[in-house]
N, C-alpha and C positions, 0 to 999 in steps of 0.2 A: 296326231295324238298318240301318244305312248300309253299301255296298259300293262304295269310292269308287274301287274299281279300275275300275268299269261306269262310272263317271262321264266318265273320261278316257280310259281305257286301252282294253278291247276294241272298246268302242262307237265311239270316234271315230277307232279305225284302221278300221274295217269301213265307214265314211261315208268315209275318206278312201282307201279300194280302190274303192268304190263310183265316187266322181267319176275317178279315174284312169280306170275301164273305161270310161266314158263319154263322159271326153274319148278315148280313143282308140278307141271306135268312131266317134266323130263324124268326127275324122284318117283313118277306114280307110273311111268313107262318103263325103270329101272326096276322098279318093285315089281311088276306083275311078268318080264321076260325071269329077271332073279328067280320067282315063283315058278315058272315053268322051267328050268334050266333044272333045279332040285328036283323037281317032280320028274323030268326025263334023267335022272342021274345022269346027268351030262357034265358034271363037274372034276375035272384032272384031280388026283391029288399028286401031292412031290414031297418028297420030303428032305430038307436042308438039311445038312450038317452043322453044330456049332463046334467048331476046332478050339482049341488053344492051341494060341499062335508060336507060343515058347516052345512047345516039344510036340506040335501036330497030333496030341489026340483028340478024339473025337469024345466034347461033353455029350454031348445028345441033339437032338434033331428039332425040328420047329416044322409044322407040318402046313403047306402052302396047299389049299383048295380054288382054283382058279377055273372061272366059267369059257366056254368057248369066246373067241373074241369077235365082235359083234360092233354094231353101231352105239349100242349103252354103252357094251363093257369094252373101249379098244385094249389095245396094249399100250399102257404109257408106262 
């Protein structure tokens, strides 16, 4: 006897509840190390250059705040 409701139907919404909780506890353990990284001012800043590339002046800058790298936040 086949039950092809279990095939599609309960079983792959209960995998697809599954990964939603887990991305959003991943987002709510992102959010609260985020919270404490600011609260230690533990955040690099850097500041980029933007060139033009025809006669290498420098327009101005774009300023890059990066948290230490971690298990949330690797380096990708």
């Amino acid at each position: 006897m086949k039950f092809p409701l279990f095939a599609s139907g309960p079983i792959s919404a209960w995998h697809d509840l599954l990964d939603t909780v887990r991305f959003s506890a991943r987002i709510y353990s992102q959010s609260r190390e985020l919270h404490r990284i600011v609260q230690g001012r533990r955040l690099s800043t850097f500041f980029q250059p933007i060139l033009n590339l025809q006669d290498g002046s420098c327009l101005g800058y774009e300023v890059l705040n990066r948290p230490p790298l971690s298990k949330s936040f690797p380096d990708t």
